[in-house]
C-alpha positions as CSV (number, residue, x, y, z in Angstrom):
1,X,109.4,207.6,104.0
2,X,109.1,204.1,104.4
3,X,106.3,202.3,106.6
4,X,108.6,201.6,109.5
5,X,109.7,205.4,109.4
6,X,105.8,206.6,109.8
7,X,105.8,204.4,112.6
8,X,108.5,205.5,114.1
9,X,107.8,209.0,113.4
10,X,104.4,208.4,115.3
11,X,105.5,206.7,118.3
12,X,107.8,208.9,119.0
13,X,105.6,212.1,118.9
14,X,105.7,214.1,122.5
15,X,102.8,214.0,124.7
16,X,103.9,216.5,127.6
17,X,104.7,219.7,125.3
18,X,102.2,222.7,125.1
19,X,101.9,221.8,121.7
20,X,99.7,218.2,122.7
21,X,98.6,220.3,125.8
22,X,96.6,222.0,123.0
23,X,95.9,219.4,121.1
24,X,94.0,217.4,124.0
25,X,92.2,220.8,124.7
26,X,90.7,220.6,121.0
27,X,90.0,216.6,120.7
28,X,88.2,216.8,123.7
29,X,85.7,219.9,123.1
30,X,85.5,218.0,119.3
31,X,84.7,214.9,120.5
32,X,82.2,216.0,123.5
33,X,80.4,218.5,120.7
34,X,80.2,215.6,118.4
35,X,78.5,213.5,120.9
36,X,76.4,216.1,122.1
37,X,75.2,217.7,118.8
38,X,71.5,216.4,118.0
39,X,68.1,218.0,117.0
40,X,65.7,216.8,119.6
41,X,64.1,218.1,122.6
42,X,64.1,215.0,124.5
43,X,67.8,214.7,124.0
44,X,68.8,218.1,125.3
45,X,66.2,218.0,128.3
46,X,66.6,214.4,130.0
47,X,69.7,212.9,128.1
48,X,72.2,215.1,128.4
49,X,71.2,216.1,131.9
50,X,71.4,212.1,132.3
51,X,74.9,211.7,130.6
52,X,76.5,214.7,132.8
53,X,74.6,213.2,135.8
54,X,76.5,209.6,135.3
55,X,79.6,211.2,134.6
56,X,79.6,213.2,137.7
57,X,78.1,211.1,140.6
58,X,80.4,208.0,139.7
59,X,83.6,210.1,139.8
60,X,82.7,212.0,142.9
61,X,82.0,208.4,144.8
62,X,85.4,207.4,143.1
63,X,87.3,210.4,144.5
64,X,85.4,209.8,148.3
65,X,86.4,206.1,147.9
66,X,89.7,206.8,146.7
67,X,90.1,210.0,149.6
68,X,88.4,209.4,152.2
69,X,88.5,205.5,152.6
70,X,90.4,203.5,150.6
71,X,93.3,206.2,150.9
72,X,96.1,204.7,149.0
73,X,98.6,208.1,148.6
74,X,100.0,209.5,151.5
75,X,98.9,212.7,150.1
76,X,95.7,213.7,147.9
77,X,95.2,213.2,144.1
78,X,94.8,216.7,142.2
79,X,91.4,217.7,141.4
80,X,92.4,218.0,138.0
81,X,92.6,214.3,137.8
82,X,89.1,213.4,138.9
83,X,87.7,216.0,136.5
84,X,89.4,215.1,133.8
85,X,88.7,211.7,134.2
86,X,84.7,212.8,134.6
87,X,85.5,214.1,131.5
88,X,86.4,210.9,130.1
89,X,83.2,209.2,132.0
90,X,81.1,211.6,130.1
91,X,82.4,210.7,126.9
92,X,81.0,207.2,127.6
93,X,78.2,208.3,129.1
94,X,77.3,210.5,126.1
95,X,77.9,207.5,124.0
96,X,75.6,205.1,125.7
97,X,72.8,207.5,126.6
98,X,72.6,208.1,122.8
99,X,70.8,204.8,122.1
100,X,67.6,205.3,123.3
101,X,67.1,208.5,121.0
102,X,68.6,207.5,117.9
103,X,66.5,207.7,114.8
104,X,65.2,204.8,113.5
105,X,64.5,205.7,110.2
106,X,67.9,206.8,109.2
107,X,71.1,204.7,108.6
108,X,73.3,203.8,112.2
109,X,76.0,202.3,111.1
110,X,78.4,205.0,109.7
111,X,76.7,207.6,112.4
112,X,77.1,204.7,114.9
113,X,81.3,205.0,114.1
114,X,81.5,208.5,114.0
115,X,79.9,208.2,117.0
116,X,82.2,206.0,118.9
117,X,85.4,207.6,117.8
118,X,84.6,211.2,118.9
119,X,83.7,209.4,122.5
120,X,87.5,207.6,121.9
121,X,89.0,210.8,121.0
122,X,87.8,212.5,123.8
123,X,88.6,209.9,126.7
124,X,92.1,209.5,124.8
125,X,92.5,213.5,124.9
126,X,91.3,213.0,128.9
127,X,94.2,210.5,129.7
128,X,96.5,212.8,128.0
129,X,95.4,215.8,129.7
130,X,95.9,213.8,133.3
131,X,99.5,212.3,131.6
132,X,100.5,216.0,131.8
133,X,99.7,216.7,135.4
134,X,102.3,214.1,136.0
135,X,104.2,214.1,132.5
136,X,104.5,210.0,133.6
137,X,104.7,209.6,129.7
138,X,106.8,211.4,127.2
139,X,105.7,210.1,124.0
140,X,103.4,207.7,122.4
141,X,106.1,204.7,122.6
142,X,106.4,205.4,126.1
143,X,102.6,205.5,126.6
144,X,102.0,201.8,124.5
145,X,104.9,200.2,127.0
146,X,107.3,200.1,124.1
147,X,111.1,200.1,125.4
148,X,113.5,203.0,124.5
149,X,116.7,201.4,125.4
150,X,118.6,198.5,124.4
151,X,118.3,195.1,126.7
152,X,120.2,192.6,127.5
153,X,119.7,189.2,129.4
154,X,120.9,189.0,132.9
155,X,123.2,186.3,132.2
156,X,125.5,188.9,130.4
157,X,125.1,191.4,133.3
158,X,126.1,188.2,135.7
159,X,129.1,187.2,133.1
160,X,132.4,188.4,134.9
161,X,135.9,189.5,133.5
162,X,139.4,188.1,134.6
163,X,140.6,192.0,134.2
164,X,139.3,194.8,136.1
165,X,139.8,198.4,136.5
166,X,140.1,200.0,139.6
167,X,141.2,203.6,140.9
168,X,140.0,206.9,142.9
169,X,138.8,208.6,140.4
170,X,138.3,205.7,138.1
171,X,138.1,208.1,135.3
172,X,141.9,208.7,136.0
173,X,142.5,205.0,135.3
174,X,140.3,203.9,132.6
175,X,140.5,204.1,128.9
176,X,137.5,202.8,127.0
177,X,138.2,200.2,124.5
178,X,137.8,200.9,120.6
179,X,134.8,198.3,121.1
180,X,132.6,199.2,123.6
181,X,129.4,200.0,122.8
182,X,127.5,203.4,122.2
183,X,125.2,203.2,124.8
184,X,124.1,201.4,127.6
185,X,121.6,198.6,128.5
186,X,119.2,197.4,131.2
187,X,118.8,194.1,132.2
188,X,115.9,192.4,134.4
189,X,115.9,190.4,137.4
190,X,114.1,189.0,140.4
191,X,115.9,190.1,143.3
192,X,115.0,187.2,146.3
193,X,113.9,188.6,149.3
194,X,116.3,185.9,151.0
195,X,116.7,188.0,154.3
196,X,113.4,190.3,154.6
197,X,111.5,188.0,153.1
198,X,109.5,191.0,151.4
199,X,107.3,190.5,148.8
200,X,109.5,192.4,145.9
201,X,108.7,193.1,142.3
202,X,111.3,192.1,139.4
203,X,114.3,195.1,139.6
204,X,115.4,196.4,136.7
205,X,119.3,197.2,136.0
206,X,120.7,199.9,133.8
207,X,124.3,198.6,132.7
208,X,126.6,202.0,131.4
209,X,128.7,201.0,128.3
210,X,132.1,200.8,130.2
211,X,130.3,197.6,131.8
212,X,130.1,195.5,128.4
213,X,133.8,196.1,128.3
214,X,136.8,193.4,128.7
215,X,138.5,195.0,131.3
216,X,135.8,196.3,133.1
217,X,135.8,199.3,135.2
218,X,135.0,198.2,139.3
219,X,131.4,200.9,138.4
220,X,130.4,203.0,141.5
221,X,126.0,201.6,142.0
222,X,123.2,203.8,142.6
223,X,119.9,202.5,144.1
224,X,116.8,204.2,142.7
225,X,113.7,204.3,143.8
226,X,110.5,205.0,142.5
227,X,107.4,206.8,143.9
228,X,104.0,205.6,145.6
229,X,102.0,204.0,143.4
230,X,104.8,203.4,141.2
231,X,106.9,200.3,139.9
232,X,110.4,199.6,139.2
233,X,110.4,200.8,135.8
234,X,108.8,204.4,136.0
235,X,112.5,205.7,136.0
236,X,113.0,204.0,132.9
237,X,109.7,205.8,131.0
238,X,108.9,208.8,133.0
239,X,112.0,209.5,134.6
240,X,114.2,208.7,131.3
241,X,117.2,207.2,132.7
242,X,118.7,205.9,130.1
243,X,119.3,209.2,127.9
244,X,120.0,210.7,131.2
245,X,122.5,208.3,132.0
246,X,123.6,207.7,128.2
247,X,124.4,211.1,127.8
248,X,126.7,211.4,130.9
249,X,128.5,207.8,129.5
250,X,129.0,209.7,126.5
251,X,130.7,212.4,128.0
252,X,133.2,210.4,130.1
253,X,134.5,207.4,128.3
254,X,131.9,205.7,128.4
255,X,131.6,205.8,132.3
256,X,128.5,206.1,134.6
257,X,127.3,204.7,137.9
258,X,124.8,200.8,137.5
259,X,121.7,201.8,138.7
260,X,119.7,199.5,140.2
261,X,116.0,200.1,140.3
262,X,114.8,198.4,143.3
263,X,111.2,197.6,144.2
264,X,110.9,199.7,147.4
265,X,106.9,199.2,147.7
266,X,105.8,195.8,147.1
267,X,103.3,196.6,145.1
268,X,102.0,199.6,142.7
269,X,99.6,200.4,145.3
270,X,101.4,199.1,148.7
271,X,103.0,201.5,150.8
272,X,105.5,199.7,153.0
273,X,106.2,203.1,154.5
274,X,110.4,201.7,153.7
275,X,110.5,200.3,157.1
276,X,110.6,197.0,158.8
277,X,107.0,197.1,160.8
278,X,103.6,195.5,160.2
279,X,103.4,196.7,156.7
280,X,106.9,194.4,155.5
281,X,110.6,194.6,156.2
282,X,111.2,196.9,153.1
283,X,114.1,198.6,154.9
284,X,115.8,195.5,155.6
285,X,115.3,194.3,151.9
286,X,117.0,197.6,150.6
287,X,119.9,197.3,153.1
288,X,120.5,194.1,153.0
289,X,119.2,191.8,150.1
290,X,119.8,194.2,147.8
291,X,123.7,194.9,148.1
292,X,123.6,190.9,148.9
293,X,122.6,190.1,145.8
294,X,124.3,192.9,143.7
295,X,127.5,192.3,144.4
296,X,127.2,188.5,144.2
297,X,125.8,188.8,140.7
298,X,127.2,192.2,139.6
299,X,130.7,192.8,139.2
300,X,130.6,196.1,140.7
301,X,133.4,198.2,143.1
302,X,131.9,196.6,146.7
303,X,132.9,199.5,149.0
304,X,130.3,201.3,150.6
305,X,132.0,204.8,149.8
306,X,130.8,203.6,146.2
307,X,127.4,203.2,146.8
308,X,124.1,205.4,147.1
309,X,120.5,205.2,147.0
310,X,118.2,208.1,146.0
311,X,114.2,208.0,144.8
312,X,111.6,210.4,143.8
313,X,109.2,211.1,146.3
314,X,108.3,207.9,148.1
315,X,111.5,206.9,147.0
316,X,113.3,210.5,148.2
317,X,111.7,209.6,151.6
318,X,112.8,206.2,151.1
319,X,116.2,206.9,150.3
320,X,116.6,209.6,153.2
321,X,115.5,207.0,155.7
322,X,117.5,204.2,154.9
323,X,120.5,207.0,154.5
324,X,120.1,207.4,158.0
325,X,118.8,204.0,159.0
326,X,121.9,202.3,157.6
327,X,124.7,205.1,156.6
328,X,127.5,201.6,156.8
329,X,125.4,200.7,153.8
330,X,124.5,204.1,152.2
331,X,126.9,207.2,152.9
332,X,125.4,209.1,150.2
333,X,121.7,209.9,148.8
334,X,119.9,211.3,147.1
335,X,116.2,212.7,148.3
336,X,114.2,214.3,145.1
337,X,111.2,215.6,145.9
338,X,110.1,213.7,148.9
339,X,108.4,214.2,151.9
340,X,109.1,215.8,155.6
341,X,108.1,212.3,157.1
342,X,106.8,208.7,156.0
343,X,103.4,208.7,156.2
344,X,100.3,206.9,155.3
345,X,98.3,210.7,155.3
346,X,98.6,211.7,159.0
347,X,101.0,210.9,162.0
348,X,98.5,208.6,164.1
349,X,97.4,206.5,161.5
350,X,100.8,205.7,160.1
351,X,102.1,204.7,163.6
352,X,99.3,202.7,164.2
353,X,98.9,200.5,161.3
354,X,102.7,200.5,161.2
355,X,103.6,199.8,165.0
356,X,100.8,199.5,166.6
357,X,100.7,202.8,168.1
358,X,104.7,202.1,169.2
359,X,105.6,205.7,168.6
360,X,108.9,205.5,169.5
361,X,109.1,202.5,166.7
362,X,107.9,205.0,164.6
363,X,110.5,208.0,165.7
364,X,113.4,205.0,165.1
365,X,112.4,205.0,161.6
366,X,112.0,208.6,160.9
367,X,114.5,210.8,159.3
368,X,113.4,213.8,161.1
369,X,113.9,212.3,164.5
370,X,117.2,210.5,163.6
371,X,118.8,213.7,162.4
372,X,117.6,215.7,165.7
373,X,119.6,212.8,167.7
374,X,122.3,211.5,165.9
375,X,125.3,212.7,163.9
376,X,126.2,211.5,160.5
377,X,130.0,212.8,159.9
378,X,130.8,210.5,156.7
379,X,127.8,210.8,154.9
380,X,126.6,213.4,152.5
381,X,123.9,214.2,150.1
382,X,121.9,215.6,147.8
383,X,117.7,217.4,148.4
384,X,116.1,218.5,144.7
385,X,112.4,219.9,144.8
386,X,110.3,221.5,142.3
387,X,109.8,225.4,143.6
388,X,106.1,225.0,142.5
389,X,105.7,222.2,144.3
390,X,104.1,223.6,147.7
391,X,102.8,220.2,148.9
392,X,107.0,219.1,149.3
393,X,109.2,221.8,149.1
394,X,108.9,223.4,152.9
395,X,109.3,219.9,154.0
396,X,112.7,218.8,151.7
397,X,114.0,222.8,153.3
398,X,113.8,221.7,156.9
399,X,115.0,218.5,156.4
400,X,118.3,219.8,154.1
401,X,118.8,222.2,157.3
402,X,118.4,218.7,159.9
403,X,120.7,217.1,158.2
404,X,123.0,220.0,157.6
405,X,123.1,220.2,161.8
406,X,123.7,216.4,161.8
407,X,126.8,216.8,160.2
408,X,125.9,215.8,157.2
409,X,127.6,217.3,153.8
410,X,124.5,218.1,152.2
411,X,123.3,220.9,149.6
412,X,120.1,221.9,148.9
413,X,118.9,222.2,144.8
414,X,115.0,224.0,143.3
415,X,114.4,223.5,140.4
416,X,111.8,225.1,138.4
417,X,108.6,222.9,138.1
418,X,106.3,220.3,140.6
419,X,106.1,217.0,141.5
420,X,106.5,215.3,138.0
421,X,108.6,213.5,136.2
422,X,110.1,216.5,134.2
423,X,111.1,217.8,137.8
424,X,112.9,214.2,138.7
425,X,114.1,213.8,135.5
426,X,116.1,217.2,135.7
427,X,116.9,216.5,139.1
428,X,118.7,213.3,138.2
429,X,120.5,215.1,135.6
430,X,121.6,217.8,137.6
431,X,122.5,215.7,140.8
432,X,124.9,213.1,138.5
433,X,127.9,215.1,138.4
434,X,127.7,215.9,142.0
435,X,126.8,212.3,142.9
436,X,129.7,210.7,140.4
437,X,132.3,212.6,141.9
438,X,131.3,211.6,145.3
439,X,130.8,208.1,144.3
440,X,134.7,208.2,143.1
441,X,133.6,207.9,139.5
442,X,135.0,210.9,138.2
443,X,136.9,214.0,139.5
C-alpha cells in the first residue's frame, strides 16, 4: 500500500462505532495509569490528591459558569461532557504536578516523552469519548476539518444555461446527460444580509449532479439549518449530507433538491432565538434575503410549492417557526429533533431579553401559539425525534398533533437514538423521499 493509501486508510477510520467507544475506554485508563504510576510516598499522598483536586474544582466552576451564568444552550450540557472533559484536565494536571517529584538522578528526557504522550492519549481518548455523546464527527478526516465532498467555486454554481428543464414531477421530464457527473458538489458563499441586516456567517451550498448539467433541471431547494452552538457546515461533517444526498442523486438520474445551509444563529454561540427581536432579525434574513439571493444567483425552480426549510434542533425549531411565520415562503418543513418552544432556558427570560417582556411579541413568534390560532391548509410537513431522546421527543409529539389540528398535512417519524447527529442524519435520509415528492422532484 502506498503512503497516500495509509493516509487515507487512517483518516478515514470511524470514531462513533463501539469499536473506538472501546478504544477511548482503554487509551484513557492507559494513559491516566501511566501518569499516575510512581514509587514515592510524597507522590501518592499530596500529588495525586493535588492533580485530581485541579482537575475537578476547574471543571465544576466551568460547568456553574457555563450553567448557571453564562448559559449559552437553551438546554443543559450532559454531565458526561464535563466529566469527561475533567478527565482530560486531569491528564494535564497529572502531567504538570509530576515536576516537582521527578528524580533527579535519573535520565528525563525519554521518561519526560512517555510522559507527555500518555497525558495526549488520554485527553485525545476524552474528546473522543465526548465526540460520541454527540457523534458530531464520524472519522478522523472529519475530525482534522478535512472535506469529504467535491467543491466547486460559486462562480460555477452562479453560471446559468440557455436550456432548462421543467415539469411536475421533474423526474417525468428529465433525462440525465451521458456527462454529468457522479456526484455532487458544494459551493461557498456570503449571503448579504441586504434586508435584515443580520450579522450572517458564509452559507454553504450543496449542488446535486443534475445541476452541473447543460440543460439543467429547474431543482426543487431545501433550506437547512443547523443546531445551537453550531455553524453552517455541521450538516456537511456530522450530519453527512453529501452521501446522504449523493446516494438519493444516484438513484434518480442524478436528481436531488440544492440545499442551502443557511446561517440561522449568527454566531457558533448566538442564539437569535430565529426571530426578528432584540437578539437580530434572523427570521426576516431566512424569509427574505435568503430566497432573494438564491434565486438571483441560483438557477433554481422559483415557486414557493418548490421550496422548504428544515434544521436539527435549533434549526427544527427554526424551521417550524418560520413554516408558520411565513408559510407564502415555506409550505413545507421539516422539524428534526427540535424543541416545544424557542427558548433561551425558560419562558421569562427568553421574552425578556427577546421583547422586553412583550409577551404577546413573544406568542407572534411561537409555533405553539400560531398553530392554536391560525390554520395552515397548503402547508405540510415532516417531525423526526430520537425515541431516547426524553429532553425533545414529548415536545416534537404535541407539536405534530398542533399542527395536525391546524390543518396542516403533517406525519410524525421516531427513530431509534437521541439527539445526535446519527439521529439527524437518518432523519434526513428518511424524510428525502417524502420531502422530494412533495417538493415536485419525483413521484
Amino acid at each position: 500500500m502506498s503512503w497516500s493509501g495509509v493516509a487515507d486508510a487512517v483518516l478515514d477510520v470511524q470514531l462513533i462505532t463501539t469499536a473506538a467507544a472501546v478504544t477511548f475506554w482503554c487509551l484513557t485508563v492507559l494513559g491516566l495509569a501511566v501518569l499516575v504510576a510512581r514509587r514515592d510516598r510524597r507522590w501518592v499522598a499530596i500529588g495525586i490528591p493535588v492533580a485530581i483536586t485541579g482537575a475537578l474544582v476547574p471543571t465544576g466552576l466551568a460547568a456553574v459558569l457555563i450553567e448557571r451564568v453564562w448559559r449559552p444552550f437553551p438546554d443543559p450540557l450532559p454531565h458526561a461532557v464535563y466529566w469527561w472533559s475533567a478527565t482530560a484536565v486531569l491528564a494535564v494536571a497529572l502531567l504538570i504536578t509530576r515536576w516537582p517529584f521527578r528524580r533527579r538522578d535519573r535520565p528525563r528526557v525519554p521518561v519526560a516523552v512517555g510522559l507527555v504522550v500518555a497525558a495526549a492519549l488520554a485527553v485525545a481518548a476524552a474528546a473522543g469519548q465526548i465526540n460520541l455523546i454527540f457523534d458530531a464527527y464520524p472519522t478522523v478526516r472529519s475530525a482534522l476539518g478535512i472535506p469529504e465532498f467535491r467543491t466547486v467555486p460559486l462562480t460555477d454554481a452562479q453560471a446559468r444555461t440557455a436550456t432548462t428543464v421543467r415539469g411536475t414531477p421533474l423526474s417525468a421530464q428529465w433525462s440525465p446527460p451521458p456527462d454529468m457527473p457522479s456526484s455532487g458538489a458544494v459551493v461557498s458563499a456570503p449571503i448579504p444580509a441586504a434586508t435584515s441586516g443580520f450579522p450572517a456567517r458564509e452559507a454553504h451550498i450543496y449542488l446535486p449532479p443534475a445541476y452541473s448539467t447543460d440543460p439543467r433541471p429547474t431543482l426543487p431547494v431545501l433550506v437547512l439549518l443547523a443546531g445551537q452552538p453550531g455553524s453552517t457546515d455541521d450538516w456537511l461533517v456530522g450530519g453527512r449530507l453529501t452521501q446522504t444526498m449523493d446516494a438519493f442523486a444516484a438513484a434518480h438520474d442524478g436528481l436531488a433538491p440544492v440545499v442551502v445551509l443557511a446561517d440561522g444563529t449568527g454566531g457558533q454561540f448566538a442564539n437569535p432565538l430565529c426571530m426578528d427581536s432584540r437578539l437580530g432579525n434572523a427570521a426576516s434574513y431566512l424569509t427574505v434575503d435568503v430566497p432573494a439571493w438564491v434565486k438571483q444567483n441560483l438557477q433554481v425552480d422559483p415557486d414557493p410549492r418548490a421550496w422548504a426549510v428544515g434544521g436539527l434542533s435549533y434549526g427544527g425549531t427554526c424551521a417550524l417557526q418560520l413554516a408558520t411565520v411565513r408559510p407564502d415562503v415555506y409550505p413545507t418543513f421539516l422539524d428534526i429533533s427540535g424543541q416545544a418552544e424557542p427558548t433561551l432556558g425558560d419562558r421569562g427570560r427568553t421574552v425578556q431579553e427577546a421583547f422586553g417582556g412583550d409577551a404577546a411579541a413573544f406568542s407572534r413568534n411561537n409555533p405553539a401559539d400560531l398553530l392554536a390560532h391560525n390554520s395552515y391548509p397548503g402547508s405540510a410537513g415532516a417531525f423526526v425525534v430520537g425515541l431516547d431522546d426524553r429532553e425533545y421527543r414529548g415536545g416534537i409529539e404535541r407539536l405534530a398533533d398542533a399542527a395536525r389540528a391546524a390543518g396542516m398535512d403533517v406525519h410524525l417519524t421516531e427513530l431509534p437514538g437521541g439527539h445526535t447527529f446519527s439521529l439527524w442524519s437518518a432523519a434526513l435520509e428518511k424524510e428525502l423521499p417524502w420531502l422530494s415528492r412533495r417538493l415536485g422532484l419525483t413521484s
